[in-house]
C-alpha positions in Angstrom: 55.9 5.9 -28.4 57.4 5.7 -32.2 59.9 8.5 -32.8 58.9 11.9 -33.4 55.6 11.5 -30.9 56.8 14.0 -28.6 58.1 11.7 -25.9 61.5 14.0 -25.1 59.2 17.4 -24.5 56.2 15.3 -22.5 58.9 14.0 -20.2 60.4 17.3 -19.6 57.0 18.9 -18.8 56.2 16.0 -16.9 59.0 16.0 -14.7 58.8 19.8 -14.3 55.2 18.9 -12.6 55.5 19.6 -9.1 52.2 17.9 -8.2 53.3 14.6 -9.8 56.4 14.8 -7.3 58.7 12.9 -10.0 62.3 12.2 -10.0 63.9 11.8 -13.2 65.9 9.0 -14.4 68.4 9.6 -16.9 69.1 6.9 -19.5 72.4 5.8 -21.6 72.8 6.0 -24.9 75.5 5.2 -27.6 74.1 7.3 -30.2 75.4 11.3 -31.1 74.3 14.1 -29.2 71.4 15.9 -31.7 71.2 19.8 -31.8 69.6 20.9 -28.4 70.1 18.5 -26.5 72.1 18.1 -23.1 73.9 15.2 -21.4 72.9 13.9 -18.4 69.7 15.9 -19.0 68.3 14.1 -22.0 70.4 11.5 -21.8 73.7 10.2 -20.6 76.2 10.6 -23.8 78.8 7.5 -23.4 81.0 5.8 -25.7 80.7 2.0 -26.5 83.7 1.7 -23.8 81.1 3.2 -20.9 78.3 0.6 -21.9 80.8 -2.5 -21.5 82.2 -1.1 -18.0 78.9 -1.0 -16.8 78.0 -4.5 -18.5 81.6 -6.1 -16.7 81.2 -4.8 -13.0 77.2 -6.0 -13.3 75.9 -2.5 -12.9 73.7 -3.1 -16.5 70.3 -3.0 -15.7 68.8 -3.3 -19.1 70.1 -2.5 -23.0 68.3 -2.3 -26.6 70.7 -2.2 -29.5 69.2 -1.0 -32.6 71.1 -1.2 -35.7 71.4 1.7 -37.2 72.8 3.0 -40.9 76.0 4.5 -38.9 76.1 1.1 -36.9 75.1 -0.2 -33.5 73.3 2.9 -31.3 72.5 1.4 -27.9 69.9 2.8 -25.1 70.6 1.7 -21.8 69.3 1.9 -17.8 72.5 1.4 -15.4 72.3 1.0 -12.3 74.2 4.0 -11.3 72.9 5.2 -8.1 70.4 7.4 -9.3 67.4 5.4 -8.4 66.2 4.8 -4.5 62.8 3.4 -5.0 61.7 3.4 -1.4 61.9 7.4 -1.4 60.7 8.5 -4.3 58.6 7.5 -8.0 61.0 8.1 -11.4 60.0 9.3 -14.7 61.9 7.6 -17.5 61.6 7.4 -21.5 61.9 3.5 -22.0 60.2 1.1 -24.1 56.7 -0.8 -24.3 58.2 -3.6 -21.6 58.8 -0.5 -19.1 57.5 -1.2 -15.6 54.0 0.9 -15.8 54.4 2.4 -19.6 52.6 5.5 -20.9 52.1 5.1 -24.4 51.9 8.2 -26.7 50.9 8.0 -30.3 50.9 10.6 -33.0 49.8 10.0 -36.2 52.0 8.6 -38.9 51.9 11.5 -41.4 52.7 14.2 -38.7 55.5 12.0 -37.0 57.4 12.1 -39.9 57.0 15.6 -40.7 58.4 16.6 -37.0 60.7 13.6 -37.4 62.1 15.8 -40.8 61.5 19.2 -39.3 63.7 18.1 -36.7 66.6 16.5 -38.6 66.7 19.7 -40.9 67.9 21.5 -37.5 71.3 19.0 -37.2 74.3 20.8 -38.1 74.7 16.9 -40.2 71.4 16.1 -41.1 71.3 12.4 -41.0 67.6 11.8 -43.3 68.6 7.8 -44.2 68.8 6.8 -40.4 65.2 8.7 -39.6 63.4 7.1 -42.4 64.8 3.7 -41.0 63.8 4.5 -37.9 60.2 5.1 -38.8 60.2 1.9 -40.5 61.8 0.6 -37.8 59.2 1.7 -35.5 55.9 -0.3 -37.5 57.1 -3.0 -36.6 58.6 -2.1 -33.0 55.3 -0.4 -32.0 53.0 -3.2 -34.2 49.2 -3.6 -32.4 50.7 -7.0 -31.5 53.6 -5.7 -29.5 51.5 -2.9 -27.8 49.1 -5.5 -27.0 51.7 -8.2 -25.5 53.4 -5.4 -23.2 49.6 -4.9 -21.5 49.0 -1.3 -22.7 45.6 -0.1 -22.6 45.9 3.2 -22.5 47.0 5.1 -25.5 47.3 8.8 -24.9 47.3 11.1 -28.1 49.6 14.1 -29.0 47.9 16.1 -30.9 47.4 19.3 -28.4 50.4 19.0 -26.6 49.4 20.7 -23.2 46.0 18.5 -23.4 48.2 15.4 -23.9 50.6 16.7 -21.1 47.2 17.2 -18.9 45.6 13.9 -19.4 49.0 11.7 -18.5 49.5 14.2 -15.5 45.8 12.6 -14.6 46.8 9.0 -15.3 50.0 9.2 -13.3 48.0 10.4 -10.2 45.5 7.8 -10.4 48.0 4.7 -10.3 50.8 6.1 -8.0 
């Protein structure tokens, strides 16, 4: 989903779910640590130098570069030797092209107030790069593009522990 959906807190009570029986994979990213947040449990914290290691010895599974207003912030899935996929299922936070995506939506107006509520928490709140991002994101998350990657199934945040519920319930029924 866009930013600000709720996808960081979904995962993590997702992945807590012992009935789903989830593994979680950890992604890269380029981009500074934000308030609250842990490496190599939200994400993997690396340097530009990490990304082109993995990129050289052919360990770089997939990257998306977005261009931000305090340059280039990259998300990335290396392969790292987390991942054996003939012992378990993985949880990730990727994009709409992810192998079976759960799409989360949030409407506009209160994505940008928790996209603002949560920048105000920054020791350096960093406003201009969130409001490009949600610009950013109408066009990265267009009908067209949600369409194209074959979603079908939007799941709404609104409750959170009803949104949490209903994915738990999707999950189930295509494992």
């Amino acid at each position: 989903g866009k930013s600000a959906s709720g996808k960081d807190r979904i995962y993590s009570l997702l992945a807590a779910h012992k009935e789903l029986n989830l593994k979680t994979l950890i992604l890269y990213t380029t981009r500074p640590i934000r308030a609250g947040e842990q490496d190599g449990k939200n994400y993997y914290f690396v340097d530009d130098g990490k990304l082109e290691e993995f990129r050289k010895n052919g360990n770089l599974i997939e990257e998306r570069a977005y261009h931000t207003v305090y340059g280039i912030w990259t998300y990335f899935t290396a392969d790292d030797g987390q991942v054996n996929l003939a012992d378990s299922d993985y949880l990730g936070i990727g994009t709409l092209e992810s192998v079976c995506p759960v799409y989360v939506q949030v409407e506009d107006g209160e994505r940008l107030s928790r996209a603002l509520n949560r920048e105000r928490e920054q020791e350096n709140p960093r406003y201009e790069e969130m409001c490009r991002r949600f610009i950013a994101d109408q066009s990265d998350f267009s009908e067209e593009n949600i369409l194209n990657a074959g979603i079908e199934k939007r799941f709404q945040n609104i409750n959170l522990d009803d949104c949490v519920k209903e994915i738990a319930n999707y999950i189930k029924s295509v494992q």
